[in-house]
C-alpha beads as a LAMMPS data file, in Angstrom:
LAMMPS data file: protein, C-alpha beads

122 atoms
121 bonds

1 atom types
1 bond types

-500.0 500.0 xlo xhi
-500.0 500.0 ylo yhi
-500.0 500.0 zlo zhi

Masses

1 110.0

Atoms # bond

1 1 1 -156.039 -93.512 -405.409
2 1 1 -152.324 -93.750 -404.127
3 1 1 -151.381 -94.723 -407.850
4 1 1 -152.739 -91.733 -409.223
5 1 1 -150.748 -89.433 -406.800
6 1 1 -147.838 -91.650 -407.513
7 1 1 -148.036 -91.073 -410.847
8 1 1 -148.865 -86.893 -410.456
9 1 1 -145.991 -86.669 -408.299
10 1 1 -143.823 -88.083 -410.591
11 1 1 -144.780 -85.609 -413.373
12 1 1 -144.213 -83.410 -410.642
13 1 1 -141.045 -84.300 -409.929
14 1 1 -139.840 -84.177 -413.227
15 1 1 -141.120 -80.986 -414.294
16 1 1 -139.371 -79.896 -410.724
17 1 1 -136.047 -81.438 -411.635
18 1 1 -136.370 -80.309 -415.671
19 1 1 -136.495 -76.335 -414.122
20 1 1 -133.413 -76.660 -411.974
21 1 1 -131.345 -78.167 -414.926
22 1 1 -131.916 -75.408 -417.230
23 1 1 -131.395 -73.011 -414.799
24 1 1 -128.058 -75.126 -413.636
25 1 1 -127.047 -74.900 -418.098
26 1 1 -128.252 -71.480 -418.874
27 1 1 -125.543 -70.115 -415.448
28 1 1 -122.829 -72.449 -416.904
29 1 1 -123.172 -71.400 -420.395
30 1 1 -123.047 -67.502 -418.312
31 1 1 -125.994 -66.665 -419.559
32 1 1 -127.377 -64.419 -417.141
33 1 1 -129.726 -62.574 -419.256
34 1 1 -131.774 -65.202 -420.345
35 1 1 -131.374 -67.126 -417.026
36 1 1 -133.181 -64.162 -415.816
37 1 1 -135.808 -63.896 -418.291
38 1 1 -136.025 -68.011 -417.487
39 1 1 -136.830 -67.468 -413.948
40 1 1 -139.043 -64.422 -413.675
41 1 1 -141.500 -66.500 -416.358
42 1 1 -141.148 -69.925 -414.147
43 1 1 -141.250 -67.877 -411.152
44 1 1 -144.848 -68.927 -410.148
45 1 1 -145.045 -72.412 -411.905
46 1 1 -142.083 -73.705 -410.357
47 1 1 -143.510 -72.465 -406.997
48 1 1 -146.517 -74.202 -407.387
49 1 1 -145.189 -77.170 -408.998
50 1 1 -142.527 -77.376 -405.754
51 1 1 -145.209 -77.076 -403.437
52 1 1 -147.239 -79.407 -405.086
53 1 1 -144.144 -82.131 -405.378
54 1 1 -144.269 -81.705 -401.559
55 1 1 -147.965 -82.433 -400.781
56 1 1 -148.050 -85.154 -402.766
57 1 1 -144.871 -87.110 -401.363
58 1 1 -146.028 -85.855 -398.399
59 1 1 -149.051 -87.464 -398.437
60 1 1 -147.471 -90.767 -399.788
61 1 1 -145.348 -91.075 -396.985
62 1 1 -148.026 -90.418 -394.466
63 1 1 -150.224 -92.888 -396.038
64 1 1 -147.848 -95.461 -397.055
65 1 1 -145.540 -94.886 -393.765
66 1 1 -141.707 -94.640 -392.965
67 1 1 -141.566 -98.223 -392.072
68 1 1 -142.832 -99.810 -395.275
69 1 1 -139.824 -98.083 -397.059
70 1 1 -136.438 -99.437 -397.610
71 1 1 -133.467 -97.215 -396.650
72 1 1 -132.832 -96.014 -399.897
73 1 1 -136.159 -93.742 -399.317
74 1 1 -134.557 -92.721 -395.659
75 1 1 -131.413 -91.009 -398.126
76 1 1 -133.450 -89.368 -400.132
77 1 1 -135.740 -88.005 -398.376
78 1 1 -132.548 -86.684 -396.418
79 1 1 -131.215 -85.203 -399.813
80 1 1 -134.648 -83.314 -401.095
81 1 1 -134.106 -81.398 -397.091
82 1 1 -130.557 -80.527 -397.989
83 1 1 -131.116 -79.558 -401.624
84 1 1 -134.409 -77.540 -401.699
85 1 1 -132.759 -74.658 -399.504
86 1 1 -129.646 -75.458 -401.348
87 1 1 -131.077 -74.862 -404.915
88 1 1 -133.601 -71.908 -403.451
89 1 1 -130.100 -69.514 -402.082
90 1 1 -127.717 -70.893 -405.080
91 1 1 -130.179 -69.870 -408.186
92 1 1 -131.441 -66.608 -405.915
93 1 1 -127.480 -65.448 -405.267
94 1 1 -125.900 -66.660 -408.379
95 1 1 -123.780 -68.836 -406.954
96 1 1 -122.780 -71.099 -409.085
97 1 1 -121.523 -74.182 -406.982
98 1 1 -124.808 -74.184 -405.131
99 1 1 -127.224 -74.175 -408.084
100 1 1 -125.631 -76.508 -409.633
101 1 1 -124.871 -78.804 -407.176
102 1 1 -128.257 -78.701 -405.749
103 1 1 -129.526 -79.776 -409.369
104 1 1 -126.790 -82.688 -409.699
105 1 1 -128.198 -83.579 -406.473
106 1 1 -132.139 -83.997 -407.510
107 1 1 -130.600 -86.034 -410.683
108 1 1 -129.248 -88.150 -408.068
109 1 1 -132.338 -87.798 -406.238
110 1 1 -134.259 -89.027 -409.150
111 1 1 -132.086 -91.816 -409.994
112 1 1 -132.683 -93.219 -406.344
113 1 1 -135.897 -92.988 -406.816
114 1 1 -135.909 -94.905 -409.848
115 1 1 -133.689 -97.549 -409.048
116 1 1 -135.019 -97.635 -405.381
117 1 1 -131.347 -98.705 -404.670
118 1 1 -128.740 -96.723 -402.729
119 1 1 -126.367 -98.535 -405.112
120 1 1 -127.936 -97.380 -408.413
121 1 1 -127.040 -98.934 -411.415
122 1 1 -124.478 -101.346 -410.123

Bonds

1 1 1 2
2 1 2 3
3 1 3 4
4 1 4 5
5 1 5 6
6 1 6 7
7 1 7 8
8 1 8 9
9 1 9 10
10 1 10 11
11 1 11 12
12 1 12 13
13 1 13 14
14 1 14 15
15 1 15 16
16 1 16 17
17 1 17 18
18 1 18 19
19 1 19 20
20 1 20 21
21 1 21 22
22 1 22 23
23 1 23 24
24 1 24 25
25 1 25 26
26 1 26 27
27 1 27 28
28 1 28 29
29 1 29 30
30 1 30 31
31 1 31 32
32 1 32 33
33 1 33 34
34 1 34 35
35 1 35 36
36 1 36 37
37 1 37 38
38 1 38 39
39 1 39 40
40 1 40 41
41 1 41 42
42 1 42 43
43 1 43 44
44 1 44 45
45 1 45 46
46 1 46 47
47 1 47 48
48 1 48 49
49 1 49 50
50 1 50 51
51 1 51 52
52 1 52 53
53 1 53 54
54 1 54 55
55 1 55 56
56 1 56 57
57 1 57 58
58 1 58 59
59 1 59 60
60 1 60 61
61 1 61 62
62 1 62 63
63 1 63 64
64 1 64 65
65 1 65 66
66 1 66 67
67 1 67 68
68 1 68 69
69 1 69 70
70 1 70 71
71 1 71 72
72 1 72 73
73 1 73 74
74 1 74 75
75 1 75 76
76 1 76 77
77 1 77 78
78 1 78 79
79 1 79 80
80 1 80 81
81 1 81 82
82 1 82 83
83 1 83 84
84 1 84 85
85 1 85 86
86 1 86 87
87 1 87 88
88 1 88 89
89 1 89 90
90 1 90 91
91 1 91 92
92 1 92 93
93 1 93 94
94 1 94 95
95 1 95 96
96 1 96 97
97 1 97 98
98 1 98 99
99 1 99 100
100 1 100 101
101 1 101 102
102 1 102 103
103 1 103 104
104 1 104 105
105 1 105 106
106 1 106 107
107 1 107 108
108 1 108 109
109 1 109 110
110 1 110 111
111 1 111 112
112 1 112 113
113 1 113 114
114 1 114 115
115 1 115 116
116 1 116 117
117 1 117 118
118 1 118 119
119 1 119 120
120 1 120 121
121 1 121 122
């Protein structure tokens, strides 16, 4: 069962991560218009596919435990607290630095994930 929530949360995750770097393209390119057309019609999906993201890593970290998982998982886990509130007031005030810093951030995020290295690539 744990590999099928492994594998819905990342689609989750993806989905979650594929949202915040349009958003983060469609402010650089200053397109506000369409950024805002963007986010009133992922209003509710993204909400539901953020919530769901949670639950399910949620419930992998209950069931698989903080012990059983090297300290690259410790750093992210660190960086999804910083940049869901970070990504939530940047993309709801415009504020450019924030929303697209939060969205470099779950690249980052991703990548850590991935690599399940604090070191990445190298």
């Amino acid at each position: 069962m744990i590999t099928g929530i492994k594998h819905l949360h990342t689609l989750l995750v993806f989905l979650f991560v594929i949202t915040y770097v349009v958003k983060a393209i469609l402010m650089i390119t200053n397109q506000s218009e369409l950024l805002a057309k963007y986010r009133k019609k992922t209003m509710v999906p993204e909400m539901i596919v953020a919530t769901l993201f949670v639950v399910t890593g949620l419930y992998m970290l209950f069931t698989i435990g903080m012990g059983n998982l090297g300290g690259w998982f410790h750093t992210k886990l660190t960086l999804i607290i910083l940049a869901i509130p970070m990504g939530f007031i940047g993309y709801k005030r415009n504020n450019k630095p924030m929303a697209i810093g939060a969205s470099l951030l779950f690249l980052y995020i991703l990548a850590l994930a991935w690599t399940k290295s604090l070191t990445l690539f190298f």
